[in-house]
N, C-alpha and C positions, 0 to 999 in steps of 0.2 A: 511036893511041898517045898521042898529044899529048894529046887530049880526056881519057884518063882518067887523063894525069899531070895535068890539072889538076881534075880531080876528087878527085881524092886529095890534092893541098895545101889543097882546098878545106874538107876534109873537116877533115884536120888543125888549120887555120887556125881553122874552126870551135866545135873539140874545144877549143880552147886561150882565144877571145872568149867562149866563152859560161860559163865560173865569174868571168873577170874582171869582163863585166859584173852576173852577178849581186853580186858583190861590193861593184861602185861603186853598186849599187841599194842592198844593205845596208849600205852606210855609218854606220854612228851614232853617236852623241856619247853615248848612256848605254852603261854597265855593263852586262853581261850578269848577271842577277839571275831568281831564280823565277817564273815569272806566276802571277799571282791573278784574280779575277773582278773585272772592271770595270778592266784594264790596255787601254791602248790598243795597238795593233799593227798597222805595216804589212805587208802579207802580197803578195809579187813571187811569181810564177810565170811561169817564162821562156818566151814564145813563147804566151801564155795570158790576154790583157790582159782578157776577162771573169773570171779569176779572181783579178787583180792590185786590190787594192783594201786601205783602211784601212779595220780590223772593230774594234768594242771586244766584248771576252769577256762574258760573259752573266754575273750576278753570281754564278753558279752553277760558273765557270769554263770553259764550254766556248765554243768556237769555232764557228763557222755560216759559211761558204762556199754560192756559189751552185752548183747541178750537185750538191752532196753532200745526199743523203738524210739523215744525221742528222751534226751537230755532233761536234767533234772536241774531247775530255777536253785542256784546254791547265793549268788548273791545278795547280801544282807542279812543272810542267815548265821545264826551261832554253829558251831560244829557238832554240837548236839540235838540240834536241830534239822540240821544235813540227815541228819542219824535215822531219823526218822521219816523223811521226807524220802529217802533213796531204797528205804524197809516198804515203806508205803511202797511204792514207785515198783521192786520187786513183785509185790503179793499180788497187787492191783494187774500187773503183768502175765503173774500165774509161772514166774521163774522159780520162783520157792513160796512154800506155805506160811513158814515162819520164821524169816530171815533177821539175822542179828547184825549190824552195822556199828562197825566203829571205824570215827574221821579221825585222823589225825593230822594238823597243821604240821606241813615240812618245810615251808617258806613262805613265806607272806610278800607277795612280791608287788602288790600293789601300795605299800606304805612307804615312798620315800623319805628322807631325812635330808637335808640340806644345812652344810653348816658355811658360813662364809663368812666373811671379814677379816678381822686381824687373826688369822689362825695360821698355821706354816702351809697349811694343804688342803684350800677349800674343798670340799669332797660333797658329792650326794651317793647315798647308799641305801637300801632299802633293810628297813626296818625288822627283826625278828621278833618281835613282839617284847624283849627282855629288855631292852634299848635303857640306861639311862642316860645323865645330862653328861657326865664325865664320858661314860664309852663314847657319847660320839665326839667331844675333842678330844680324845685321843685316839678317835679314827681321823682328823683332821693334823693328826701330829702334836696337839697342843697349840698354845696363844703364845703371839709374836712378843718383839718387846714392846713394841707400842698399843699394846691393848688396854681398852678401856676399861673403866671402873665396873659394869656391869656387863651380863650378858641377857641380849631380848630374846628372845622364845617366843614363836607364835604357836599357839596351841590350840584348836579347833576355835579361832578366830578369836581367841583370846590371847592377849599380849601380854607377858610377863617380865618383869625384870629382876636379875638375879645378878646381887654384888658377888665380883667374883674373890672377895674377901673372904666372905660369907664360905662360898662353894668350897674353893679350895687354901687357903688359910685356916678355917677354922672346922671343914671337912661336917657342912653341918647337911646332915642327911634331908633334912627339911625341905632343901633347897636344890637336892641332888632329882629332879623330875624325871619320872618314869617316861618317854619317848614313845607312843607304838605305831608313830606314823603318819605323815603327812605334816612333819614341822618342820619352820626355819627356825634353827639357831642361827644368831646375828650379833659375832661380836664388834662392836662401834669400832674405829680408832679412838687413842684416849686422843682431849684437844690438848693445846698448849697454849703456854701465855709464855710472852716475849720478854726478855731484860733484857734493855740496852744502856750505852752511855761508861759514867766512867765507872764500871764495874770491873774485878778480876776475868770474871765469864761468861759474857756476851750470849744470848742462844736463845732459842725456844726449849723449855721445860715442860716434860707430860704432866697432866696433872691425872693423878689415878683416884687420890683420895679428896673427898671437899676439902679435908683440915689444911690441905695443901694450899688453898686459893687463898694466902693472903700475901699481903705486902713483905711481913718476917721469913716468911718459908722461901717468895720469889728470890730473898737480898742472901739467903743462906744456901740453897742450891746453886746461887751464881759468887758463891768464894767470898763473899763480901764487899765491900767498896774497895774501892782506889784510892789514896789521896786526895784531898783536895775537891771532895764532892760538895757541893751544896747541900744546904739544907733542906731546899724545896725540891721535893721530885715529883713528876705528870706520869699518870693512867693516861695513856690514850685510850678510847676506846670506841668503837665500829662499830655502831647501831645498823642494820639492812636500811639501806635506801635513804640513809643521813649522814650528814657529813660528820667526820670524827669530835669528839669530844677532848679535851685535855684537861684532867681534873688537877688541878693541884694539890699535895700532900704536904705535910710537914713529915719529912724522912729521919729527920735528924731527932724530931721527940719521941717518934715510935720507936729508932732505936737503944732510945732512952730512957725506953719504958716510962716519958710523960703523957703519951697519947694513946689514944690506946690504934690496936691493930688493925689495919685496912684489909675489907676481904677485896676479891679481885674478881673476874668474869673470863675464861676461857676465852683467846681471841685476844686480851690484853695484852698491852706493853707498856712494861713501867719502862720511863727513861728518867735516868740518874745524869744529872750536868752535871759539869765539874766549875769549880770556880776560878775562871779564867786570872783573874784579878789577882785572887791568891796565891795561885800559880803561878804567876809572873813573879811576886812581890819573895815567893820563897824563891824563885831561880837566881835574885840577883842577890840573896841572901846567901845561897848555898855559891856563888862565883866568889860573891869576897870572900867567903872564909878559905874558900881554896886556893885564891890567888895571895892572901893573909900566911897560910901552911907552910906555902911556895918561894915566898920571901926571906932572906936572914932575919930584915927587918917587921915584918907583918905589917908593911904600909905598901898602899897600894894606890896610885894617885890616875882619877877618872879623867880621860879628857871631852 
């Protein structure tokens, strides 16, 4: 009586270690996600260590175990599904009666990731299933200095854009997208708009944020005027397949705060003239008072 009460806790006891250890076998740190061909996969069969091994799928998507006459269709399948299909596949066989299967994802090697544009180290790399939007520019090194205000993400053919203010300025998790394969991240170059003319700073400026596209932001990023500028200052600006425009502005009342502020278009250049006229009229202003200084007498007779 003794002997087959403890056969029976034995049994029980049994009944109860043997899903938990399959379970600390399947342990994983990826995502349960689709398999494809050429995913890697460890493959536990309890009580069965020739058929316990790590197999990667044929690129074709099927599975090949030893003792099984033909491979098992693992493409498209969840990993728990696999589970089943390979248990089947076993019994149907007549290799065990009642075989326990657990998959584990060890690499997912058909999900690339693609990140490219203003980045320090365009990269593609395949996907672990944990992937978000930060890991992979910082598998890219990080965004250059000329990157743009957003970053695009194609994501099972859907397009997304994601301010990179948003992402990492204000670190809003929102915006930080889960990754598991088969995306381009695509950061733009930011564009720029031109100042020229009589300014301190000449050049093309990124523009990263909209608030930036106006007439007060371009005249302040480029140091200010010079002497002697005009009142009236031109947008040129470059329509595709027409010839340039030249808008005219009053520069002189927006920095007056009479007018109000001009926004601008990436691709523009404001040009600041100087007042030639004016400039003359002070040069020969500034020659007499210095040939005036220069004298005992402070007269100075033109011929």
């Amino acid at each position: 009586m003794r002997s087959i009460l403890l056969f029976t806790i034995s049994v029980v006891a049994l009944a109860q270690v043997r899903p938990s250890l399959m379970e600390e076998v399947g342990n994983a740190n990826l995502p349960a996600l689709k398999l494809h061909g050429g995913d890697l996969v460890a493959v536990s069969v309890y009580d069965a260590p020739e058929l316990t091994r790590t197999v990667r799928l044929d690129p074709d998507g099927m599975i090949r175990l030893p003792l099984l006459a033909e491979g098992v269709k693992a493409e498209g399948l969840m990993p728990r599904e696999l589970e089943i299909e390979l248990a089947n596949a076993l019994k149907s066989g007549e290799i065990l009666v009642d075989p326990v299967v657990k998959i584990t994802v060890v690499e997912y090697h058909s999900r690339p990731i693609s990140v490219m544009g203003a980045v320090r180290r365009p990269v593609t790399f395949q996907s672990d299933g944990s992937m978000r939007l930060l890991d992979a520019l910082a598998r890219a090194e990080g965004l250059t200095d000329d990157a743009g205000p957003e970053i695009i993400v194609t994501q099972n053919d859907v397009v997304q854009h994601i301010p990179i203010k948003q992402l990492i300025d204000d670190a809003d998790p929102a915006v930080n997208l889960r990754l598991t394969g088969n995306e381009e991240v695509r950061v733009p170059v930011a564009g720029k708009i031109f100042v020229l003319g009589n300014i301190r700073k000449p050049g093309g400026f990124l523009v990263r944020d909209p608030a930036d596209k106006t007439v007060l932001k371009m005249v302040a990023l480029s140091e200010g005027l010079m002497p002697f500028s005009q009142k009236i200052a031109y947008i040129v600006r470059r329509q595709e397949g027409e010839k340039p425009q030249e808008i005219p502005i009053e520069l002189a009342n927006i920095l007056d705060r009479k007018s109000p502020d001009v926004p601008l278009e990436v691709g523009d250049i404001l040009y600041v003239p100087d007042n030639k006229s004016r400039r003359n009229t002070m040069n020969i202003v500034d020659r007499l008072a210095g040939f005036g200084s220069a004298t005992a007498s402070g007269l100075v007779i033109w011929h």
